[in-house]
VEXDREN-2710 file (C-alpha; in Angstrom, 1 decimal):
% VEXDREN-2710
k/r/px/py/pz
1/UNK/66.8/84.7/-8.2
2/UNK/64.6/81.5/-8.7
3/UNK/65.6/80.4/-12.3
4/UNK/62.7/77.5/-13.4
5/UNK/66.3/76.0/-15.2
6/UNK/67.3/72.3/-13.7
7/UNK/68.1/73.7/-10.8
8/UNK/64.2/75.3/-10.0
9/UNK/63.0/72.1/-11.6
10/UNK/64.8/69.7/-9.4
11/UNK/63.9/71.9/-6.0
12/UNK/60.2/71.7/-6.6
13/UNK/60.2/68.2/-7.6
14/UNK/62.0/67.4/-4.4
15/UNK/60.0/69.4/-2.8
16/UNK/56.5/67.8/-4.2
17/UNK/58.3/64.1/-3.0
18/UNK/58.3/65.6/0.6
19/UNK/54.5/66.6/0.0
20/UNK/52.5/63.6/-1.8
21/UNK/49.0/63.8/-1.5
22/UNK/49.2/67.4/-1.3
23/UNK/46.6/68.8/-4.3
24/UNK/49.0/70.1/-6.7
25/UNK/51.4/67.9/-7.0
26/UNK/52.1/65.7/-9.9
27/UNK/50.2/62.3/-10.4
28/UNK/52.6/59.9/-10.9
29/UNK/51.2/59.3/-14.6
30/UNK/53.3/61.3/-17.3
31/UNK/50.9/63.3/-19.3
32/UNK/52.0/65.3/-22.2
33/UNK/51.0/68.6/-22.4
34/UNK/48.5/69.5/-24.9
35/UNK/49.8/70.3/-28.3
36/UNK/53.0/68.8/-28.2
37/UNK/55.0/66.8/-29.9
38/UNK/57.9/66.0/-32.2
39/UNK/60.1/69.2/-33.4
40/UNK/59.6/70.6/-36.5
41/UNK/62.0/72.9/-38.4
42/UNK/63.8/75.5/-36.9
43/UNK/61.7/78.9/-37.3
44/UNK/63.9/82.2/-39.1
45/UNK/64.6/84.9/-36.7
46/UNK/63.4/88.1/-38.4
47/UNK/66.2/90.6/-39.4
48/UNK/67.9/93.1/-37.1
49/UNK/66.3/96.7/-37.0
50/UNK/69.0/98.5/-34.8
51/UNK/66.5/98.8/-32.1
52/UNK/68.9/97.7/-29.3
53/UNK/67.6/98.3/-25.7
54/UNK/70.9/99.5/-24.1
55/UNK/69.5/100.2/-20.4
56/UNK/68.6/97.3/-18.2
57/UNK/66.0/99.4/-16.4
58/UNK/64.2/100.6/-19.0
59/UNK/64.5/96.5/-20.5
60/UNK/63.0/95.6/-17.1
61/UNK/59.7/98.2/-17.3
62/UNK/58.9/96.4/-20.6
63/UNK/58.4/93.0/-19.1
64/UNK/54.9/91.6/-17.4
65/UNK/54.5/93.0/-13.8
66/UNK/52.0/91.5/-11.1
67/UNK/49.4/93.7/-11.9
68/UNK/49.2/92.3/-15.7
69/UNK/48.9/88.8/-14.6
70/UNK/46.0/86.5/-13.8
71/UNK/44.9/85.2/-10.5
72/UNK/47.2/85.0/-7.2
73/UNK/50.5/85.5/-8.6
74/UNK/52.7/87.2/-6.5
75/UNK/56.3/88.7/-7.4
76/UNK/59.6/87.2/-5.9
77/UNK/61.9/89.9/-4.8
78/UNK/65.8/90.1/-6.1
79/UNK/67.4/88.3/-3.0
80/UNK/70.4/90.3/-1.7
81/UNK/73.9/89.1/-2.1
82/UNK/73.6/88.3/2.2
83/UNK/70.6/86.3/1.8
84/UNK/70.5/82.6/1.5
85/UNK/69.9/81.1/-2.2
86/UNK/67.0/80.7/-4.0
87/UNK/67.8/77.7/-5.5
88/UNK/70.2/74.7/-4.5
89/UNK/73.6/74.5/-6.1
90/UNK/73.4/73.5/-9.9
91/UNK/72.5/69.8/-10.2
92/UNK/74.5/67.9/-12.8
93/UNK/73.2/66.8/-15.8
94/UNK/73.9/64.1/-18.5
95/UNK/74.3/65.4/-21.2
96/UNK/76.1/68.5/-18.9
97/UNK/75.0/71.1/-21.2
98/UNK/71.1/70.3/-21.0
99/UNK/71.6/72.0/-17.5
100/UNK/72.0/75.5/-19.2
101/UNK/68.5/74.5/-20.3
102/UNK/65.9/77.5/-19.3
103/UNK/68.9/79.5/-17.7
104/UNK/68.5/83.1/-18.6
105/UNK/69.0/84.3/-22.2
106/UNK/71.6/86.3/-21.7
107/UNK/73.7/83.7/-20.0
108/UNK/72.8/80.6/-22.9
109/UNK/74.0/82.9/-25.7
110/UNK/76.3/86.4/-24.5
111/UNK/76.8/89.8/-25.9
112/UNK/73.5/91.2/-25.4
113/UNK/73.5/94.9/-24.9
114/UNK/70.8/95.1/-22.0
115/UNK/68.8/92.2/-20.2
116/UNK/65.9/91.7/-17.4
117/UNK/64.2/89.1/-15.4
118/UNK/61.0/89.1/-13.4
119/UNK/59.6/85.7/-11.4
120/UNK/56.2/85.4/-10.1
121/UNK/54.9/82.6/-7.4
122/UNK/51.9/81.3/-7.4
123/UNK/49.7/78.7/-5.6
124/UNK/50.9/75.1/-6.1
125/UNK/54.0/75.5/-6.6
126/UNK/53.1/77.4/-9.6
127/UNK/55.9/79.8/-11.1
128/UNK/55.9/82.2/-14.0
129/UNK/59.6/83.2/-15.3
130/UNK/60.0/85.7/-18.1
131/UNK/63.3/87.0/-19.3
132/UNK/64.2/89.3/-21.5
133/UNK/67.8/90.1/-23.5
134/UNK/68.4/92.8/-26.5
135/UNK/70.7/92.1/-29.0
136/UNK/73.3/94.1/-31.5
137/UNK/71.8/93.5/-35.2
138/UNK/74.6/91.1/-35.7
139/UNK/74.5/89.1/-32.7
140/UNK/70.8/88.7/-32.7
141/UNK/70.4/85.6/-35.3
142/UNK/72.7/83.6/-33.9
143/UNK/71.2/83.9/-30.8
144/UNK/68.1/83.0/-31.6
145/UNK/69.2/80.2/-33.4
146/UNK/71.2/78.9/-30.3
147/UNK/68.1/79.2/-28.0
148/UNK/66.2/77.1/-30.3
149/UNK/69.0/74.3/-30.8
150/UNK/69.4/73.7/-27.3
151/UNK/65.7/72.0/-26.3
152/UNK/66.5/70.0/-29.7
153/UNK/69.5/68.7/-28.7
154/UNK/68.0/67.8/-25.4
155/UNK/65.2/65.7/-25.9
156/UNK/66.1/63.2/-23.4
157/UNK/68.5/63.9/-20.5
158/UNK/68.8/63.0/-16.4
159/UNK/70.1/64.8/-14.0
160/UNK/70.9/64.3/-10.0
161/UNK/69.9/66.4/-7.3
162/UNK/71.2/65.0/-4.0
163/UNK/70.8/61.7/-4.7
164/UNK/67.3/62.3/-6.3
165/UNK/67.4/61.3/-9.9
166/UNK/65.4/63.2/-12.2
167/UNK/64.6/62.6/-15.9
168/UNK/63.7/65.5/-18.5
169/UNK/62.2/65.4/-21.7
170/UNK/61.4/68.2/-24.4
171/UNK/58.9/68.2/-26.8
172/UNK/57.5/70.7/-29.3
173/UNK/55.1/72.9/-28.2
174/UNK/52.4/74.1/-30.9
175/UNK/51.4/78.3/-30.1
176/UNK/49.9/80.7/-32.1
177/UNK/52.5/83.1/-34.2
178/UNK/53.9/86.2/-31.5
179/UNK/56.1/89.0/-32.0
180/UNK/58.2/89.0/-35.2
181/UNK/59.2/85.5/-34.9
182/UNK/58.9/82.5/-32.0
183/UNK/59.2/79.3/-31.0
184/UNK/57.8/76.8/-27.8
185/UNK/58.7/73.9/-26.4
186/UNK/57.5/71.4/-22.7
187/UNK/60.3/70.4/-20.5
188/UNK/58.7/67.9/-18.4
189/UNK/61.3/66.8/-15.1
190/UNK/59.7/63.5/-13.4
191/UNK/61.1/62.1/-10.2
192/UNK/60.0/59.3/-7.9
193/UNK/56.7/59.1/-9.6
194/UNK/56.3/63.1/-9.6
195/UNK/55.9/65.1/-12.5
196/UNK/56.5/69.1/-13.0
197/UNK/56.0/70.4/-16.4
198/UNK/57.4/73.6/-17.8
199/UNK/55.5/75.2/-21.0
200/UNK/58.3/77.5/-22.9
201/UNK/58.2/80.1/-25.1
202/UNK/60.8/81.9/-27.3
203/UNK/60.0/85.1/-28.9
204/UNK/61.5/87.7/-30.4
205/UNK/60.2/91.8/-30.7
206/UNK/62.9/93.6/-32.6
207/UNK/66.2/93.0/-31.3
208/UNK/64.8/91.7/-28.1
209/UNK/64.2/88.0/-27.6
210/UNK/62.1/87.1/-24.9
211/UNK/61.5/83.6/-23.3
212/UNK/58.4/83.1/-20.7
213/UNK/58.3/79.8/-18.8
214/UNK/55.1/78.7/-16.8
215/UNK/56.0/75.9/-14.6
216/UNK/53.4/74.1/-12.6
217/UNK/53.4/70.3/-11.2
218/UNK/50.7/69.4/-13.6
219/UNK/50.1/69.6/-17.5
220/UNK/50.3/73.1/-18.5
221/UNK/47.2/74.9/-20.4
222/UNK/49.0/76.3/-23.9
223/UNK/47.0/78.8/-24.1
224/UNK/47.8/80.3/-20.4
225/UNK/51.3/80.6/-22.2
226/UNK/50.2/82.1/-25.3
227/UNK/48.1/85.0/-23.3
228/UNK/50.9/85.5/-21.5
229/UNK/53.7/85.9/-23.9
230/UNK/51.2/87.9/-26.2
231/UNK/50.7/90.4/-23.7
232/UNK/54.3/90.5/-23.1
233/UNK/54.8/91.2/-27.0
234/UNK/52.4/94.0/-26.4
235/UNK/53.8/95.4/-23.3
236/UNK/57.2/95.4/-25.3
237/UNK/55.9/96.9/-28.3
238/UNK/54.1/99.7/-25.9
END
C-alpha cells in the first residue's frame, strides 16, 4: 500500500523533479501552510472506555470510502503480495527514526487490538491516507502520547532517496477540536527546488485513534483536513 510516510513523500517528490513545469507541482518557494507554526503543549488523550474494535473488517467499514470524499478522488486497491511495490524501498533518514514518521499507527506504537487503512489518489499527485488503530484501555494513552512526540522530535530532519536529498520539516498545525481529543501537524519534504506538503491529523474516538494525511505538492487548505477528519469522527461514531 502507498503509505504518504518518507517513503511516499520522497517518490512523489522525485517524481514532480522528473515533471517541472507540470501544473501541480511545487514552486520552488517554501510556503508554510496556513495555520502553522511552533508546537504547543502536548494535548491529554481522553480516558479509555473499553470500547475496543477487535475485528479489522468491521475497523475498516468505519473509515472514509470514495463515495464520502470530495471531487476526483479515486481509491488505491491493496496490491497483492505478486505485484510490484507501491513505494520504493525505505529511504534513510537522519535522525533514522523520523522515517517512522506518517507510517501506519499501528506500526509507530504496537499492541492495538484491530487496525485499517484506506488511500485515495487524486489529481496532482494529490493523496488522502487515513488510518485507523483501536487500542486496549491501557495501551491507549501511551499511544497517543507516542504519536504526538514523534513530529516534535522531528522538526528538522533529511533524508536520501537514490541520491536525491530531501529535507523535512514539521510544524504545528492549528484545527478545530475532533473526536474526544486531537492533534495536527505539516510535514513539508522539499527537494531540488520542489516542495510537497502533507497536512496531518491525529484524533482519537474512544479507543480508536485515527490519523488522516492530505498530501498534495502545494500548501494544503486546513480546512480540507478538518472536513475530512470530522466526517471521519462521524463515520466512526455512526
Amino acid at each position: 500500500m502507498m503509505r504518504v510516510d518518507s517513503l511516499r513523500v520522497g517518490a512523489v517528490v522525485s517524481a514532480c523533479v522528473g515533471l517541472v513545469g507540470v501544473a501541480g507541482c511545487g514552486s520552488d518557494d517554501t510556503v508554510d501552510s496556513p495555520g502553522s507554526g511552533p508546537f504547543s503543549a502536548a494535548v491529554t488523550a481522553a480516558p479509555g472506555t473499553g470500547s475496543v474494535i477487535r475485528d479489522s473488517a468491521q475497523l475498516s467499514a468505519g473509515l472514509l470510502a470514495a463515495t464520502d470524499l470530495p471531487g476526483d478522488f479515486a481509491v488505491v486497491p491493496p496490491r497483492g503480495e505478486s505485484d510490484e511495490p507501491a513505494v520504493p524501498p525505505a529511504a534513510l533518514t537522519d535522525p533514522p527514526d523520523c522515517g517512522r514518521l506518517l507510517s501506519p499507527i499501528a506500526q509507530q506504537w504496537p499492541g492495538s487490538a484491530a487496525a485499517a487503512s484506506v488511500q485515495f489518489a487524486g489529481p496532482s499527485f494529490a493523496t488522502i491516507d487515513i488510518d485507523a488503530a483501536s487500542y486496549p484501555d491501557a495501551a491507549l494513552v501511551p499511544a497517543f502520547d507516542a504519536l504526538q512526540a514523534q513530529p516534535r522530535r522531528c522538526t528538522s530532519y533529511s533524508g536520501d532517496d537514490a541520491g536525491v536529498r530531501i529535507e523535512y520539516r514539521t510544524s504545528a498545525l492549528a484545527q478545530p477540536p475532533a473526536g474526544d481529543a486531537g492533534s495536527a501537524f505539516t510535514l513539508t519534504a522539499t527537494s531540488e527546488g520542489l516542495t510537497l506538503t502533507s497536512a496531518t491529523s491525529l484524533v482519537q474516538v474512544g479507543n480508536t485513534l485515527v490519523q488522516v494525511v492530505v498530501t498534495a505538492p502545494e500548501v494544503v487548505d486546513p480546512g480540507v483536513l478538518a472536513d475530512l477528519t470530522a466526517a471521519q469522527v462521524r463515520k466512526l461514531r455512526g
